[in-house]
C-alpha positions as semicolon CSV with decimal commas, in nm:
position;residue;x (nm);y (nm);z (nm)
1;X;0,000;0,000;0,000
2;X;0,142;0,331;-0,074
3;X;0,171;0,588;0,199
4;X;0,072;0,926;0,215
5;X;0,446;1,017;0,323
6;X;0,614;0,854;0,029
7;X;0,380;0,972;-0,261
8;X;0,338;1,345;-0,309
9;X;-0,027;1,267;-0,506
10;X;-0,159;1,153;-0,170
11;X;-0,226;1,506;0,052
12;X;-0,192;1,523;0,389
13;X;-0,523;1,610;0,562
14;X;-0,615;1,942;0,623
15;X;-0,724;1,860;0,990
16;X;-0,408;1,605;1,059
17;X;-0,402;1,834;1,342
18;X;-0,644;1,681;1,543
19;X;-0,521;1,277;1,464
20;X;-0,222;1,167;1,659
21;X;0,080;1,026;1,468
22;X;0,057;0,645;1,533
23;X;-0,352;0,716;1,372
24;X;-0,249;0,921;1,083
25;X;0,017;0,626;0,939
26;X;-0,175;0,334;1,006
27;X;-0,477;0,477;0,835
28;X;-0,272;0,624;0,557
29;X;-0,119;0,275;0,486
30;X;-0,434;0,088;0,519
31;X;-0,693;0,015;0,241
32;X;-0,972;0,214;0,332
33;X;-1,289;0,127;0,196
34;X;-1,694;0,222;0,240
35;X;-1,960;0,035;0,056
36;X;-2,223;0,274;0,075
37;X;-2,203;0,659;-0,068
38;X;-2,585;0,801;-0,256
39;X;-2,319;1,064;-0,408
40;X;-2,361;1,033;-0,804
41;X;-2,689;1,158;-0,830
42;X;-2,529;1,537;-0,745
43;X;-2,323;1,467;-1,046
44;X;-2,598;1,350;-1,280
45;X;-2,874;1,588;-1,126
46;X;-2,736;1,917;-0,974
47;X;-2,390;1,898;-1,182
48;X;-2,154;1,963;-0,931
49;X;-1,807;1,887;-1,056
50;X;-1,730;1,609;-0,792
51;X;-1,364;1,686;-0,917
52;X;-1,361;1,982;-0,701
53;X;-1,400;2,071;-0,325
54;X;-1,786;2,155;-0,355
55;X;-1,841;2,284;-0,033
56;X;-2,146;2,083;-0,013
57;X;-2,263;1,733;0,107
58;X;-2,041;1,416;0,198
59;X;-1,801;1,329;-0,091
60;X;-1,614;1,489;-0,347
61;X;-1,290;1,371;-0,521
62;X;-1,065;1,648;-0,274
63;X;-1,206;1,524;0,052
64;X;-1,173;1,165;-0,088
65;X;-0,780;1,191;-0,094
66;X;-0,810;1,393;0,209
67;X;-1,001;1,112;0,435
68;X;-0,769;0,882;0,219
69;X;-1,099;0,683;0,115
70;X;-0,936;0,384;-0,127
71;X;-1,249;0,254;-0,268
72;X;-1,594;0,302;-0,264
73;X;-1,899;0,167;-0,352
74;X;-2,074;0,370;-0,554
75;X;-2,469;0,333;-0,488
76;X;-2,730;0,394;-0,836
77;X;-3,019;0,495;-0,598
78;X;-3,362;0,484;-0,791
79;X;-3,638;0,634;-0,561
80;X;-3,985;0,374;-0,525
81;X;-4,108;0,672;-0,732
82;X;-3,984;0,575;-1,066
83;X;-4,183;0,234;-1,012
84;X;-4,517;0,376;-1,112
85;X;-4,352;0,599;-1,444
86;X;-4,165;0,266;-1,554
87;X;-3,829;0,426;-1,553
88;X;-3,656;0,280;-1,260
89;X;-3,384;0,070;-1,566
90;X;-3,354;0,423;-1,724
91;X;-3,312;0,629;-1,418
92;X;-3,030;0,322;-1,308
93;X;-2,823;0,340;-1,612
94;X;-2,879;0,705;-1,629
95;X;-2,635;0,711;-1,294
96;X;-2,412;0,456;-1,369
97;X;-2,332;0,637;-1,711
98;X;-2,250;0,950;-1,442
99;X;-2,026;0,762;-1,283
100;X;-1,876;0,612;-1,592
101;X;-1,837;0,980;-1,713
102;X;-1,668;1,071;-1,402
103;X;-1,388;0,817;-1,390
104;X;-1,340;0,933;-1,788
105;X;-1,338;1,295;-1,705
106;X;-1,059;1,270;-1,381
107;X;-0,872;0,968;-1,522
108;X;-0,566;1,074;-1,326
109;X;-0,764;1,032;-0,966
110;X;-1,036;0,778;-1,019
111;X;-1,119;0,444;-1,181
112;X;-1,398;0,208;-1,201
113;X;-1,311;-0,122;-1,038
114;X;-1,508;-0,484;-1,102
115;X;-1,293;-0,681;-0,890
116;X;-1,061;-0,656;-0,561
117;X;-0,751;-0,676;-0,753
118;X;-0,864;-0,358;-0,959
119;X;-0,961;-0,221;-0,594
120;X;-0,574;-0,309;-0,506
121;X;-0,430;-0,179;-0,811
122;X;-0,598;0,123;-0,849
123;X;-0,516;0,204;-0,548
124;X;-0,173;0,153;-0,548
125;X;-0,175;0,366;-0,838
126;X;-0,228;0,626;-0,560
127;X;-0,622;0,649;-0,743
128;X;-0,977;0,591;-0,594
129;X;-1,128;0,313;-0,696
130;X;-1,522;0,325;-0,725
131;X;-1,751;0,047;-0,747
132;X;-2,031;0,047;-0,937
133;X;-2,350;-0,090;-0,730
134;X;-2,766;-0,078;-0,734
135;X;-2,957;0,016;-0,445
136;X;-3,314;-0,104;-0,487
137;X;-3,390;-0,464;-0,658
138;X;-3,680;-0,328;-0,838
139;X;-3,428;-0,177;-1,056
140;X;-3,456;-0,550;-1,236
141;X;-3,787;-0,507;-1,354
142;X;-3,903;-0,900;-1,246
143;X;-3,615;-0,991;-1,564
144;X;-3,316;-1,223;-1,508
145;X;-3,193;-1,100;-1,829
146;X;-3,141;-0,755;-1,680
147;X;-3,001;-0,859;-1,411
148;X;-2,747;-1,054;-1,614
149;X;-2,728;-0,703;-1,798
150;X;-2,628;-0,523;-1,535
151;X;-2,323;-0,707;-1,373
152;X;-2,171;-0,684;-1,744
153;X;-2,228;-0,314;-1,756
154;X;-2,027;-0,384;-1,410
155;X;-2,280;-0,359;-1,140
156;X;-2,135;-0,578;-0,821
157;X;-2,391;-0,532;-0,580
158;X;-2,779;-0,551;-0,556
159;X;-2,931;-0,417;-0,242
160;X;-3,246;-0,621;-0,240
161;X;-3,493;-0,413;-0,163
162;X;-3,527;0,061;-0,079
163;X;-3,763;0,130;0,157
164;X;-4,051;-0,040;-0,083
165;X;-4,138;-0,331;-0,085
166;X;-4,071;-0,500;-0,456
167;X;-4,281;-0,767;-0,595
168;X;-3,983;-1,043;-0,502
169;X;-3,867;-0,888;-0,189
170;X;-4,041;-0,749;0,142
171;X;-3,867;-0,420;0,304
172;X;-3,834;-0,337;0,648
173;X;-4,017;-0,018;0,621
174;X;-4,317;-0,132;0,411
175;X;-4,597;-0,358;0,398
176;X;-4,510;-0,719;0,357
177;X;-4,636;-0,883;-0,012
178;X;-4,408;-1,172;-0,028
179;X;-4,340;-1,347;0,323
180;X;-4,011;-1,242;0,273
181;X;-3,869;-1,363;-0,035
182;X;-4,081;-1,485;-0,331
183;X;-3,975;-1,798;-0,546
184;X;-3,881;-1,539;-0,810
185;X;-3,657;-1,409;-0,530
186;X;-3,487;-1,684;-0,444
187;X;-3,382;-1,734;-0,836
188;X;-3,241;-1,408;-0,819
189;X;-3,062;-1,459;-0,469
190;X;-2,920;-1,773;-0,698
191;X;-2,850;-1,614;-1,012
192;X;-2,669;-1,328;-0,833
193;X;-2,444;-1,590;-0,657
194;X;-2,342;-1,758;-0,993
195;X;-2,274;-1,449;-1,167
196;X;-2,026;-1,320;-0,845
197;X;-2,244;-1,036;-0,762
198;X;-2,261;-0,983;-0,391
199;X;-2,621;-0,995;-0,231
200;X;-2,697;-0,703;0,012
201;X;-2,960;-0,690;0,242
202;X;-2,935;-0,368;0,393
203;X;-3,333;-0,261;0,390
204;X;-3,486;-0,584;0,386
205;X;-3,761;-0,755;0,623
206;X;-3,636;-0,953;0,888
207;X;-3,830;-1,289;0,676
208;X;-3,693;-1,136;0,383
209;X;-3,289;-1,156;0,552
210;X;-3,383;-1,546;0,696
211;X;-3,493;-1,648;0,354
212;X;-3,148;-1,517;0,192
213;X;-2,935;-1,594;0,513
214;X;-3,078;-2,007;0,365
215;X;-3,067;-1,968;0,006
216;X;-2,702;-1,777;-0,026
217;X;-2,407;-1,990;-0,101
218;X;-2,153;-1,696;-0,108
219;X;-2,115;-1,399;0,171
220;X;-2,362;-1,163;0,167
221;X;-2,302;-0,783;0,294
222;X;-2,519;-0,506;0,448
223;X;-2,382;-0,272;0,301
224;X;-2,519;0,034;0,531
225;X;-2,702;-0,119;0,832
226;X;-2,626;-0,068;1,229
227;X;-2,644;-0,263;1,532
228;X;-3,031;-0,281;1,662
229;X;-2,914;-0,340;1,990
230;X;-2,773;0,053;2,005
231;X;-3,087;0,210;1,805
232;X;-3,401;-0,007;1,747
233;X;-3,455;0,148;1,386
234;X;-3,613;-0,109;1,183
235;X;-3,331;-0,103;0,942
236;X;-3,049;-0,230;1,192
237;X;-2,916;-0,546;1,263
238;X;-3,057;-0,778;1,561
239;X;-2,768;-0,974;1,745
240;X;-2,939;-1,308;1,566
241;X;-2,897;-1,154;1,246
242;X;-2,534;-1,055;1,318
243;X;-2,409;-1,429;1,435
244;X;-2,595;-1,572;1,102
245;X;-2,383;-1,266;0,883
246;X;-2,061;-1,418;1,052
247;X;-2,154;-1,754;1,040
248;X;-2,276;-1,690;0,633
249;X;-1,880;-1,527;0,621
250;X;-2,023;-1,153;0,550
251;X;-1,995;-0,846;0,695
252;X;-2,207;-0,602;0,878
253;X;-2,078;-0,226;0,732
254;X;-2,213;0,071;0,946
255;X;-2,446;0,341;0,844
256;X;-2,344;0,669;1,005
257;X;-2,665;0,785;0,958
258;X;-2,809;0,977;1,309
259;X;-3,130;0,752;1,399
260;X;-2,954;0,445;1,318
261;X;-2,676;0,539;1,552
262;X;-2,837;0,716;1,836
263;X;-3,187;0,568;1,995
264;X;-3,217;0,916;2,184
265;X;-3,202;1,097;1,813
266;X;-3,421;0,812;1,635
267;X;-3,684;0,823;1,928
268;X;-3,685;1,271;1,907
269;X;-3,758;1,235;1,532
270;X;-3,984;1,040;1,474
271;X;-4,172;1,251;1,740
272;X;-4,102;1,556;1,559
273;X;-4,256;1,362;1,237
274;X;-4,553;1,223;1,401
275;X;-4,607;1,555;1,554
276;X;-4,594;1,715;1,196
277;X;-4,847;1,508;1,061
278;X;-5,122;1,552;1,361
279;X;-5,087;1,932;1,242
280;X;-5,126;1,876;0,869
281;X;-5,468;1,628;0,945
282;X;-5,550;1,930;1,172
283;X;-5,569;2,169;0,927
284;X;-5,727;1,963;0,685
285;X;-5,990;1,876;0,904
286;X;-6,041;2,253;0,960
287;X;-6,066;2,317;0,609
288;X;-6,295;2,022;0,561
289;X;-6,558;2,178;0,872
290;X;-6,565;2,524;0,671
291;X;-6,905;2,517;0,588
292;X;-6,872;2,779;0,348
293;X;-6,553;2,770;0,089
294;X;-6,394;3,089;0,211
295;X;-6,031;3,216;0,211
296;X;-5,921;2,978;0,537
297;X;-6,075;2,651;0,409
298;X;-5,960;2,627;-0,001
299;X;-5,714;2,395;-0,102
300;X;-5,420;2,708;-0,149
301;X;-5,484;2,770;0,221
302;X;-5,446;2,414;0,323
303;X;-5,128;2,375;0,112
304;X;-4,965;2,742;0,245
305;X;-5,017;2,637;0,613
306;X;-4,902;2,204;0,537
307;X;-4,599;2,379;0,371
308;X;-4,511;2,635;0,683
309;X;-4,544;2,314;0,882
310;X;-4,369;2,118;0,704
311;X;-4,057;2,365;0,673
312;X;-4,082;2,470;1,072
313;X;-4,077;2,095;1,187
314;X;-3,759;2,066;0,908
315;X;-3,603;2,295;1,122
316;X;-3,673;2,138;1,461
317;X;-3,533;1,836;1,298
318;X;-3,204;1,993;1,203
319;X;-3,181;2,111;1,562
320;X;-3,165;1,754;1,725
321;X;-2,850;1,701;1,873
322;X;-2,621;1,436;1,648
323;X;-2,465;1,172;1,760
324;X;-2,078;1,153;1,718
325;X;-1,795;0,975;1,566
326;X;-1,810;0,774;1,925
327;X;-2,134;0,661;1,872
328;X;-2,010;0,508;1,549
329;X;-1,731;0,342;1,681
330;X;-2,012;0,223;1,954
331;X;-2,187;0,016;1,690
332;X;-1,885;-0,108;1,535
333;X;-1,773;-0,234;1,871
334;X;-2,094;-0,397;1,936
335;X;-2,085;-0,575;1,615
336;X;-1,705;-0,712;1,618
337;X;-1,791;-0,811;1,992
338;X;-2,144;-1,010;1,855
339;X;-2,005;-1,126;1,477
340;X;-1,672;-1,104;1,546
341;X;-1,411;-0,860;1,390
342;X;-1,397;-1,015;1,073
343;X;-1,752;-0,932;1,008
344;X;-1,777;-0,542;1,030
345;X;-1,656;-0,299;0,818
346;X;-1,775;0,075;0,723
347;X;-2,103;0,152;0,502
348;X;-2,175;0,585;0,576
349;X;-2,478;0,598;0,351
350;X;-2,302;0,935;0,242
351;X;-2,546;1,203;0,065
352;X;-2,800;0,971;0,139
353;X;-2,842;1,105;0,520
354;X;-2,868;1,407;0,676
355;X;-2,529;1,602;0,851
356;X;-2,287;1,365;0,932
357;X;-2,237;1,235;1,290
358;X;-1,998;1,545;1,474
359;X;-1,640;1,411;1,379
360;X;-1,733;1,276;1,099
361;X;-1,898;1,568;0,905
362;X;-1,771;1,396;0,568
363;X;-1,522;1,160;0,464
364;X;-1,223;1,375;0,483
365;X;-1,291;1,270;0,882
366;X;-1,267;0,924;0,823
367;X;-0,893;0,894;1,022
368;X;-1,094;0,978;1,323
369;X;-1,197;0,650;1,286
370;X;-0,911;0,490;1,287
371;X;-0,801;0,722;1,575
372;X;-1,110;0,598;1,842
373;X;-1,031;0,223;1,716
374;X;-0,645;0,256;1,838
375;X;-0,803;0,429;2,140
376;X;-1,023;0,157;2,224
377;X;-0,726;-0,070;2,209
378;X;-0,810;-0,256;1,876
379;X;-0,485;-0,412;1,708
380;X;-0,378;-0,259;1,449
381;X;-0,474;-0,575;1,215
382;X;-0,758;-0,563;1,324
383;X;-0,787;-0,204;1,263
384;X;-0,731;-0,306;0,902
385;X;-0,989;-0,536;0,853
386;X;-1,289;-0,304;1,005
387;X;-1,125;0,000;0,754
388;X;-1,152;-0,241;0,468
389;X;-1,026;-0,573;0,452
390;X;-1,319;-0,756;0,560
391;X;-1,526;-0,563;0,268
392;X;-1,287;-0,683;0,010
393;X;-1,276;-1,051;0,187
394;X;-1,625;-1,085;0,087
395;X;-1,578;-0,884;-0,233
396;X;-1,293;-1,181;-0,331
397;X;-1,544;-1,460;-0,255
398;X;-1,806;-1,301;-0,443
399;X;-1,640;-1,202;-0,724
400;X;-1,332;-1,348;-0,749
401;X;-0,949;-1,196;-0,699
């Protein structure tokens, strides 16, 4: 692995200030890699020039080398929404052509990567290696064929299910439809195995995990799930679930995102949102008891006041108190200590979730990582396989070296 003291490419970090020594060379030798960033979409969308320091959300090519961020996996996100308009295979390539157009425009700094040698190489190259992946399996439209079609355009993971439930697949924030998986499921749980692309079940029902947890042959990953135990959001992992990851030989990768870290901040918003919506059926039920349809009861009044609601409790939520980098490390710890160390790795959900937890604003911070591990009196070998290694363990028996 190169270091960031032997090639001049590789820039120090701005804050190396606030990481001690022994942190700063251990994570700048180590193979640093995060399997879940929501970050092409500002390329394709709001055209921010990624190459750039863009002063805005969680990932740009700058803060990359800064947070010395090896490889990532690169998430095509397509929303429940393009279900209904029958788009969801055009919004999907649509991204991954972004991404492809990235790597071509900043050849010098970034490349795609299909397997973990490329992730190696690249690397070594002193570039970041991205990872083309799908988040949402509806994204196949019910078609085996475009599955196949997608790990040759070089998709390499599938993450079962979004927060809808899919006509193979039940999510953990939606109605169940299938009991978990359906039999069309399970063929593609198979057909992923045989083609080498790794199965993620971040999102999915608890029946949904079982019935891939029996039909897998090969490691699966969650690519951006926590630790239940810490915060009982529906999307994190129960200890049972973590022992049958380790025991399957996957890995668990951490979602920094604030509810699924901290119970306190998951518990305050979904107040906050439940709160928001007694006031919207409040003032619809006003506007429905006008007995007369003056100014205060027409449908521009209702939407005026649902939209001052909606942008006041927006603002209550920003002004819940994060969790921190700690808090991270808090889930990580629980996991290695339930799974075992092999089994955890890091999965931010980057520009997918709100601010970052304080300390790890974006991924420029990831060395404080690395700095609370050696704190907490992790090895440093082990230290390398929650930064990476484990990731690209199950990456290798997925997909091959």
């Amino acid at each position: 692995m190169v270091s960031w003291m032997e090639d001049p490419k590789i820039v120090v970090p701005r804050s190396k200030e606030v990481y001690s020594q022994r942190a700063l060379d251990l994570h700048f030798s180590s193979l640093v890699v995060d399997t879940h960033a929501d970050t092409i979409s500002r390329y394709v969308d709001d055209g921010e020039d990624l190459a750039s320091e863009t002063g805005r959300g969680h990932l740009d090519l700058p803060r990359i080398r800064d947070g010395n961020l090896g490889v990532q996996w690169w998430s095509c996100f397509v929303a429940a929404s393009h279900v209904p308009q029958m788009n969801t295979i055009d919004r999907c390539l649509e991204l991954l052509d972004g991404l492809k157009r990235l790597t071509a425009e900043n050849p010098d700094d970034i490349e795609i990567a299909l397997t973990a040698a490329d992730c190696r190489r690249i690397v070594a190259e002193g570039k970041h290696a991205a990872v083309p992946c799908i988040e949402g399996g509806h994204c196949i439209n019910e078609s085996l064929p475009v599955l196949r079609t997608y790990w040759e355009l070089g998709m390499r993971y599938i993450t079962l299910t979004h927060f809808n439930t899919n006509t193979w697949a039940d999510a953990s924030t939606d109605a169940a439809r299938n009991n978990g998986l359906s039999l069309f499921g399970r063929d593609v749980i198979q057909e992923m195995n045989r083609l080498g692309m790794v199965v993620d079940i971040s999102h999915v029902s608890d029946k949904t995990f079982w019935d891939s947890i029996e039909v897998a042959t090969k490691p699966i990953m969650a690519s951006h799930s926590s630790a239940w135990e810490l915060a009982k959001h529906p999307r994190n992992m129960k200890d049972d679930m973590l022992r049958a990851v380790a025991t399957n030989g996957g890995v668990v990768n951490v979602n920094f995102a604030a509810s699924f870290l901290s119970e306190r901040h998951r518990i305050e918003s979904e107040k906050n949102s439940e709160e928001m919506w007694e006031e919207v059926e409040e003032v619809e039920k006003f506007a429905r008891r006008s007995a007369i349809a003056h100014y205060s009861g027409t449908p521009e009044y209702v939407q005026q006041q649902t939209a001052e609601i909606r942008q006041r409790r927006r603002r209550m939520a920003r002004e819940i108190e994060l969790p921190t980098l700690s808090e991270v490390v808090d889930h990580i710890d629980h996991i290695a200590k339930v799974a075992g160390v092999d089994h955890v790795g890091l999965g931010s959900d980057y520009d997918g979730i709100g601010g970052g937890p304080i300390g790890l604003e974006d991924c420029s911070k990831f060395p404080g990582i690395t700095e609370e591990l050696l704190n907490r009196e992790y090895s440093e070998a082990d230290i390398k396989k929650i930064l990476g290694e484990n990731t690209m363990r199950v990456m290798e028996a997925n997909i091959g070296e």
